[in-house]
C-alpha positions as CSV (number, residue, x, y, z in Angstrom):
1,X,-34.9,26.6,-15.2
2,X,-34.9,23.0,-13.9
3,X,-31.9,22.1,-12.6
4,X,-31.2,18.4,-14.9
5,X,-30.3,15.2,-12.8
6,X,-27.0,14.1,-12.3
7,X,-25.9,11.6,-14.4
8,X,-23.8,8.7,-12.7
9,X,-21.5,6.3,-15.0
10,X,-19.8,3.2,-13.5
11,X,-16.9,3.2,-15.1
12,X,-13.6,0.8,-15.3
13,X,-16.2,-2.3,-14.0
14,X,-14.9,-5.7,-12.8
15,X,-16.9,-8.6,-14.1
16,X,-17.1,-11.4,-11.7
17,X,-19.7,-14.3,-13.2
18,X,-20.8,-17.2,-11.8
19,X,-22.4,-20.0,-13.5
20,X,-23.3,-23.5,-12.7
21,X,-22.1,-26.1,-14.8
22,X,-25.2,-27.6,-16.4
23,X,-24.0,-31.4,-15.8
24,X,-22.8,-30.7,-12.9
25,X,-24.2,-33.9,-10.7
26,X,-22.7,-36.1,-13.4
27,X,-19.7,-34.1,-13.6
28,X,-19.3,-34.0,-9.7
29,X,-20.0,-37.6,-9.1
30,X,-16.9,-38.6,-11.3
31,X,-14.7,-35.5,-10.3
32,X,-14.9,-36.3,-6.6
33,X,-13.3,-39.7,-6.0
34,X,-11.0,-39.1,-8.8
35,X,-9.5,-35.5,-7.2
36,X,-9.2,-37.4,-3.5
37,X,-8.1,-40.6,-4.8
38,X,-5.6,-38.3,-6.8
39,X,-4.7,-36.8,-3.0
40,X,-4.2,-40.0,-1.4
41,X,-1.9,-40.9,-4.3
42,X,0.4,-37.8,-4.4
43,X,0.9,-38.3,-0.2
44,X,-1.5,-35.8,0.7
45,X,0.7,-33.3,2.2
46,X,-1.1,-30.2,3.2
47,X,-0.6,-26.8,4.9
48,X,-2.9,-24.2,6.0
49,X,-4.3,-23.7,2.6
50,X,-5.2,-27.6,1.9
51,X,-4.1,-29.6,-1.2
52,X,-3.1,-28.8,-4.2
53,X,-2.2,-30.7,-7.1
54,X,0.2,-30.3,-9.5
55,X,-1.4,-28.0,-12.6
56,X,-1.9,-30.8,-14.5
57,X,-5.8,-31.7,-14.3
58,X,-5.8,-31.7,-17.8
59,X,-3.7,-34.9,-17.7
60,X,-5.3,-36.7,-15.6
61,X,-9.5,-35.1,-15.4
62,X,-10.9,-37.6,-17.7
63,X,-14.1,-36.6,-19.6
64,X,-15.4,-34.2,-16.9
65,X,-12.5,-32.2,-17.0
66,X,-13.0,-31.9,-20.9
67,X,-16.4,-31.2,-20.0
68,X,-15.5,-28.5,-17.6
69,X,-13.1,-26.8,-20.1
70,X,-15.4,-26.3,-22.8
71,X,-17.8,-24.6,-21.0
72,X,-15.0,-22.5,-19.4
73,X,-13.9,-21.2,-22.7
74,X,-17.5,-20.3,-23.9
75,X,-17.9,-18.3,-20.9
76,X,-14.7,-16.9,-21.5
77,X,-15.6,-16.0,-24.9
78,X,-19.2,-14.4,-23.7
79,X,-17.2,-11.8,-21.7
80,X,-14.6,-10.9,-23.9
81,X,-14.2,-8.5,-27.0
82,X,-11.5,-7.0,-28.8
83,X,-11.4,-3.3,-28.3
84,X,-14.5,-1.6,-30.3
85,X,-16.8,-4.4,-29.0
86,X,-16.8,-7.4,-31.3
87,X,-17.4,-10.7,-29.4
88,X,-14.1,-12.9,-30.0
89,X,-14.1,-17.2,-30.4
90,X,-10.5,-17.4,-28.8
91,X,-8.7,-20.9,-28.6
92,X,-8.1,-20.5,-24.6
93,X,-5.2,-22.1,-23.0
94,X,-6.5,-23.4,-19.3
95,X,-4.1,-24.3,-16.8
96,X,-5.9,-25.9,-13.9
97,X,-5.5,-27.9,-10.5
98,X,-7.3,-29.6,-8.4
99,X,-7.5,-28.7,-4.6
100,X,-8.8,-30.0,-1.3
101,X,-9.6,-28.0,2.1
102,X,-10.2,-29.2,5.2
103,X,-11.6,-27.8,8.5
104,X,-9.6,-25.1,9.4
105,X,-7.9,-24.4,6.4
106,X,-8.3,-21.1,3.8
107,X,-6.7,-19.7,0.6
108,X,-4.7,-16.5,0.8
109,X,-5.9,-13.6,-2.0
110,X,-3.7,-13.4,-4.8
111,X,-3.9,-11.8,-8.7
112,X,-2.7,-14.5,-11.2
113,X,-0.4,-12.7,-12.8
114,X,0.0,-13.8,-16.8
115,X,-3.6,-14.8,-17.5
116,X,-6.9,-12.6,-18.5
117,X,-9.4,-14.8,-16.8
118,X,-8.6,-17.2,-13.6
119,X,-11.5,-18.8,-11.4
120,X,-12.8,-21.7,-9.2
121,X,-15.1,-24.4,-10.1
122,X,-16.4,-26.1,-7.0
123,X,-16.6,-30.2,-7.1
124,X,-17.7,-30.4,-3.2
125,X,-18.5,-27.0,-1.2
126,X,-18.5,-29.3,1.8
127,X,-21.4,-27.7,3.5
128,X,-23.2,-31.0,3.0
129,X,-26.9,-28.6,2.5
130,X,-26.2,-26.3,5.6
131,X,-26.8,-23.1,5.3
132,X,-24.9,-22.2,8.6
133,X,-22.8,-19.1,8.1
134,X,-20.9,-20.2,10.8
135,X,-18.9,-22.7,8.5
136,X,-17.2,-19.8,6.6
137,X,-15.2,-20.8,3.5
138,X,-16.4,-18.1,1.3
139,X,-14.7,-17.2,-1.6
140,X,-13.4,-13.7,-1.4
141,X,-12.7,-11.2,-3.7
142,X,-10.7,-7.9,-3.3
143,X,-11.0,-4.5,-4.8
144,X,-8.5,-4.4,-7.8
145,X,-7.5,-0.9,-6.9
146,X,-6.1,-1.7,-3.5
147,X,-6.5,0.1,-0.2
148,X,-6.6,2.8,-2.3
149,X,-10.6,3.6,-2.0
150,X,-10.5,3.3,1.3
151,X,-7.1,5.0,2.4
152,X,-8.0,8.9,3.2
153,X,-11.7,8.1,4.7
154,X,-11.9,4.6,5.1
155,X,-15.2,5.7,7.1
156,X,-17.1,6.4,3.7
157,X,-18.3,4.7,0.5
158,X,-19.9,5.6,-2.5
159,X,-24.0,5.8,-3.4
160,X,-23.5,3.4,-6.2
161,X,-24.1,-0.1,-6.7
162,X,-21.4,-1.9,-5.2
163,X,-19.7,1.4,-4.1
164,X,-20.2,0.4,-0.7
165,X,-17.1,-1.7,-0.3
166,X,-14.7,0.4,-2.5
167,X,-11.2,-0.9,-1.1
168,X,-12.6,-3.8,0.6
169,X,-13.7,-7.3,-0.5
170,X,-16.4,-8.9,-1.5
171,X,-17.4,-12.8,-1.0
172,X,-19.6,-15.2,-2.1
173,X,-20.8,-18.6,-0.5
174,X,-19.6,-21.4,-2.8
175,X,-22.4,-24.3,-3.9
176,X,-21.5,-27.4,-5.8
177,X,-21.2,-26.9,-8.8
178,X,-20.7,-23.4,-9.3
179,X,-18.3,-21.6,-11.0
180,X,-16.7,-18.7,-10.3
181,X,-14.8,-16.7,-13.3
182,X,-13.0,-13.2,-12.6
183,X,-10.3,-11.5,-14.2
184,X,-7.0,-12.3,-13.2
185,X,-5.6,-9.4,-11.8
186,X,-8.7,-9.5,-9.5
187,X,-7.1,-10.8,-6.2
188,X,-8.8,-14.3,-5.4
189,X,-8.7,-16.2,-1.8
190,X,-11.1,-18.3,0.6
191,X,-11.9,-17.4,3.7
192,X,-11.3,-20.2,7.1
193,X,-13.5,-22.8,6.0
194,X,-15.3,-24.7,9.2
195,X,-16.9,-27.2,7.8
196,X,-16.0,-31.1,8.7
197,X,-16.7,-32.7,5.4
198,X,-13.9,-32.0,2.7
199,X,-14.3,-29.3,0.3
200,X,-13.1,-30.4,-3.4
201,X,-12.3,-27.6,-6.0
202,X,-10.2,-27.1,-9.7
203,X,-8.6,-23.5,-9.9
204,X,-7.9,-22.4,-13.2
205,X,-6.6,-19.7,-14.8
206,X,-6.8,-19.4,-18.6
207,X,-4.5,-17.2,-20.8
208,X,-5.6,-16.0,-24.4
209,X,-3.4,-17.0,-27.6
């Protein structure tokens, strides 16, 4: 008798999706001045993890953060479903700010507790076209389940895709325009960005009703 091949099931995934905004050069070339003008108005007083804004971009965003939102909340709506699968049209509630980061500075991971999706949308990755890795600034994301993975042999990971970094994080190298959209429990940070231009974001997080 033929011994039948293993089957292997990913299960309990965590969807991370990113997206480009398709207007973004429009979008970006209005969202710019208006986030550092907004900046240089509220002082800009920074630490080691930039400027941030009160979470009030809604407010104050004009058309581009409208713009922004609605494509948010049908992305949102792609990746969600009520239990036995049926795609959901959910009226989203997005609270967002607006951030800057300078050379130097970084984001520390954190889950967002009280919302199902959070995420970054990137106005300015500040790389100004270089691909130089050396300029860091990468958004990272961390295993959900902790150290856990990793605790009794960190040493070892697993044959499956992604299995590789089980208790560990992942990152991925902002662009302009891109969008970043994970669930919130997911731990979110940036890593020391290096670059001298300013990097201009909006975090959001968005709770269902």
């Amino acid at each position: 008798m033929v011994a039948s091949k293993p089957q292997i099931r990913s299960m309990f995934a965590t969807p991370v999706c990113v997206h480009f905004l398709p207007v973004a050069q429009e979008a970006n070339a209005e969202l710019r001045p208006l986030i550092l003008d907004k900046a240089q108005a509220d002082g800009g007083a920074r630490n080691s993890e930039g400027w941030r804004s009160a979470a009030d971009f809604d407010v104050w965003g004009g058309l581009q953060a409208q713009t922004l939102f609605r494509v948010l909340r049908d992305l949102a709506d792609s990746l969600t479903a009520t239990r036995n699968g049926t795609r959901v049209t959910l009226d989203w509630k997005i609270t967002a700010a607006a951030a800057t980061r300078q050379k130097g500075e970084y984001l520390e991971r954190a889950a967002r507790p009280g919302a199902f999706w959070s995420g970054v949308y990137y106005v300015d990755d500040g790389y100004q076209k270089s691909d130089d890795e050396a300029l860091g600034g990468e958004c990272e994301l961390a295993d959900p389940r902790g150290v856990l993975p990793a605790m009794i042999a960190p040493q070892f990971g697993f044959r499956v895709p992604n299995g590789l970094t089980a208790g560990q994080t992942e990152s991925i190298r902002p662009q302009s325009g891109m969008i970043i959209l994970h669930p919130s429990w997911q731990p979110r940070g940036e890593r020391r960005y290096e670059g001298n231009a300013q990097r201009v974001v909006v975090e959001f997080d968005m709770a269902a009703p």
